[in-house]
C-alpha positions as CSV (number, residue, x, y, z in Angstrom):
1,X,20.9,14.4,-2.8
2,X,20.7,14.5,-6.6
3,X,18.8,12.1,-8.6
4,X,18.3,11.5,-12.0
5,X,15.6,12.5,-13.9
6,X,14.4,13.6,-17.8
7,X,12.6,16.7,-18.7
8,X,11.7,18.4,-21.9
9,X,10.5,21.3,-23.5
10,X,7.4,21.9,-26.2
11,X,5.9,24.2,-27.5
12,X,2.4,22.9,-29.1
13,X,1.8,26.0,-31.4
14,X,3.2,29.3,-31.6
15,X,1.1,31.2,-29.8
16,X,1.2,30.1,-26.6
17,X,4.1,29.5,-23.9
18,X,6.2,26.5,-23.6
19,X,5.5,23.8,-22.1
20,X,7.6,21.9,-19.6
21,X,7.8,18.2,-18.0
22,X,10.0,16.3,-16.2
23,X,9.6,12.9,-14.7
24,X,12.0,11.4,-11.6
25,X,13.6,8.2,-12.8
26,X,12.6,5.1,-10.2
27,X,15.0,1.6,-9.7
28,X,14.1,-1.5,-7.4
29,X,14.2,-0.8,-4.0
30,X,17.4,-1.1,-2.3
31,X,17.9,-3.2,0.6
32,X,17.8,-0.9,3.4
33,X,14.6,1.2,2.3
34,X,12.7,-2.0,0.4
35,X,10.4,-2.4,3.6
36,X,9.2,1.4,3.0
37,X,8.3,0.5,-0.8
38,X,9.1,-1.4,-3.6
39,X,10.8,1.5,-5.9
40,X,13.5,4.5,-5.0
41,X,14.6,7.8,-6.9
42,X,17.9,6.9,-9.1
43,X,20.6,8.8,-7.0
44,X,23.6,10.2,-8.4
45,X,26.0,10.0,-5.7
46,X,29.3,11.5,-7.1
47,X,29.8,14.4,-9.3
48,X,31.3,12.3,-12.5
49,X,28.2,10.7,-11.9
50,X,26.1,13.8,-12.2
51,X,28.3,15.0,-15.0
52,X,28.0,12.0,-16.8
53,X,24.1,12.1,-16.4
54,X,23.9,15.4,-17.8
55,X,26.3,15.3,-20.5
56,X,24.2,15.7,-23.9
57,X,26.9,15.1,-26.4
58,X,27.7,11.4,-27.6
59,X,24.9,9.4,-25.2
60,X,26.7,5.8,-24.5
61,X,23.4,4.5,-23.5
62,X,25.0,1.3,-21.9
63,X,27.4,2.7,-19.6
64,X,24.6,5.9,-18.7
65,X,21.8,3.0,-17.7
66,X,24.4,1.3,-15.2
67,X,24.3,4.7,-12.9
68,X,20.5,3.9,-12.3
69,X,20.8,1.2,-9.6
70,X,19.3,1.0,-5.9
71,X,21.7,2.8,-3.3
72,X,22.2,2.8,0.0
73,X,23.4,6.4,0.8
74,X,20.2,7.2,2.3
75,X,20.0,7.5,6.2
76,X,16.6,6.5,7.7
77,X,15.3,8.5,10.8
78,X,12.1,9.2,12.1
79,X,10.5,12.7,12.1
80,X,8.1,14.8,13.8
81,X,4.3,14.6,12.6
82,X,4.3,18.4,10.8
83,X,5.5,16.5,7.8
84,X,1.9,15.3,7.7
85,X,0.6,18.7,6.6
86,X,1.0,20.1,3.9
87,X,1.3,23.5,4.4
88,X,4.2,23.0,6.5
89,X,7.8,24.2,5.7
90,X,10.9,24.6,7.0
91,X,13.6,22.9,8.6
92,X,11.4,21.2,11.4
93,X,10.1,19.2,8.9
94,X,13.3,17.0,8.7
95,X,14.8,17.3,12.0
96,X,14.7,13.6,14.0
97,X,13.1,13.2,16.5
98,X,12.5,10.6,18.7
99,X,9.9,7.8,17.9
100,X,6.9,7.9,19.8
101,X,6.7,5.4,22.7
102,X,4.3,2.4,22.1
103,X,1.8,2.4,25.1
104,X,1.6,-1.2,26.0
105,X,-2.5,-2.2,25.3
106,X,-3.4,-5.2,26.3
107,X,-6.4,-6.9,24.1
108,X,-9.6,-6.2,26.5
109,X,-8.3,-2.7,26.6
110,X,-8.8,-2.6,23.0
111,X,-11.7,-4.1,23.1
112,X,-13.5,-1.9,25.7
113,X,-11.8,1.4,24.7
114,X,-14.1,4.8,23.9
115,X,-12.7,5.0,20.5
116,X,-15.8,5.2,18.0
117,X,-13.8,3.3,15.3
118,X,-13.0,0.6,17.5
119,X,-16.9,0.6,18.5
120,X,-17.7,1.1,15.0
121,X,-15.6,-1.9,14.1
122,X,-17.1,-3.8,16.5
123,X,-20.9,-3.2,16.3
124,X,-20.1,-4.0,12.2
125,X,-18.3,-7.3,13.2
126,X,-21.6,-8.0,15.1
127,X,-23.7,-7.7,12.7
128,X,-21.5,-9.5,10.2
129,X,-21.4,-12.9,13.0
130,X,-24.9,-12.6,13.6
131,X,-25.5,-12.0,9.7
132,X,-23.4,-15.2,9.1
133,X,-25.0,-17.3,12.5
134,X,-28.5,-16.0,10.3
135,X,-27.0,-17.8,7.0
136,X,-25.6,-20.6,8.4
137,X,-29.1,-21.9,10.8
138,X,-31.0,-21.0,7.4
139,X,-28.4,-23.4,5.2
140,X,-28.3,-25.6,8.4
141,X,-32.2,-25.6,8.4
142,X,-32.3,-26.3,4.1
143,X,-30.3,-29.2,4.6
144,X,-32.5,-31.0,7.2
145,X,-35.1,-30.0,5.0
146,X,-33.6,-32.0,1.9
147,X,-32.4,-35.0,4.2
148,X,-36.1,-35.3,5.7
149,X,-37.8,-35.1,2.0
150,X,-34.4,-37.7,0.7
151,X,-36.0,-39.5,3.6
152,X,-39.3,-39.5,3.1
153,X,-39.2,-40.9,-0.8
154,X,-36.4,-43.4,0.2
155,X,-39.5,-44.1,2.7
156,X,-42.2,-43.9,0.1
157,X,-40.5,-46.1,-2.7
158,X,-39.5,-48.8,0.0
159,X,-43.7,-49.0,0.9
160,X,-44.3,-48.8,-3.2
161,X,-41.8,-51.9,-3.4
162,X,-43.7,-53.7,-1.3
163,X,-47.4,-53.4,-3.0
C-alpha cells in the first residue's frame, strides 16, 4: 500500500547533520473503515497515481489535491493479540486469525464475578449511591426545615394580625 505523504530536508547551521521530517497525509474516513476512526492515510492506488504524486516539476496543485480522497482498497480482518506489543515483529503480526468467541455473560454473572475491577467498580458505585442517598436526606431534611420555619412566620404574622 503506498500513501501519500511530504517530507523535507534542513539543515539549521552548518555544523551539524541534516535534519529530516516527513508527515503522512490524512482524508475523511471512508465508508468501510469510518467506524474504526474518523481520518485514513491518502492512498495512492495506481502507479500514474504515485507518479503523479512524486513528480516535482510543474505542481498542478488542483488536479494533485483530487488523488487525496477516502478509499476503499483496504481489506479489514482481525488479527492475533501480538500486535499489542510492541516489540513484536514479523509476519504473525498480520496474519488473520479468527475473532475470539464472545462467552455469553449473563448480568448477575457480571455482577458477582472475582474480577477486582468489576469489585472495584462496584464498591466505588456504592459509595457514590450512598454518597448521593447522604446528599439527597440532607437537602430532603433543609427543605422541611425551610417549609416548617415558612410555616411558622406564616403562623406568627397570622397571631400578630390578630392583636
Amino acid at each position: 500500500m503506498l500513501i501519500a505523504g511530504l517530507y523535507d530536508r534542513c539543515n539549521l547551521n552548518k555544523e551539524d547533520d541534516d535534519l529530516y521530517s516527513a508527515s503522512v497525509i490524512t482524508v475523511s474516513a471512508s465508508d468501510s473503515i469510518s467506524w474504526l476512526h474518523h481520518r485514513m492515510p491518502a492512498i495512492l492506488e495506481t502507479e500514474d497515481e504515485v507518479r503523479e504524486w512524486l513528480h516535482t516539476g510543474n505542481l498542478k496543485y488542483l488536479e494533485t489535491l483530487k488523488l487525496l480522497k477516502p478509499r476503499t482498497c483496504i481489506d479489514l480482518y482481525p488479527v492475533s493479540k501480538i500486535v499489542n506489543r510492541t516489540m513484536t515483529e514479523g509476519p504473525a503480526c498480520i496474519e488473520r486469525c479468527d475473532p475470539p468467541k464472545k462467552r455469553k455473560v449473563n448480568t448477575l454473572d457480571k455482577f458477582f464475578s472475582k474480577n477486582k475491577r468489576r469489585r472495584r467498580e462496584v464498591r466505588e458505585y456504592c459509595k457514590n449511591q450512598s454518597w448521593r442517598n447522604k446528599n439527597q436526606n440532607q437537602n430532603q431534611n433543609t427543605r422541611q426545615k425551610r417549609e416548617k420555619l415558612s410555616c411558622n412566620k406564616i403562623r406568627k404574622s397570622a397571631i400578630m394580625k390578630k392583636f
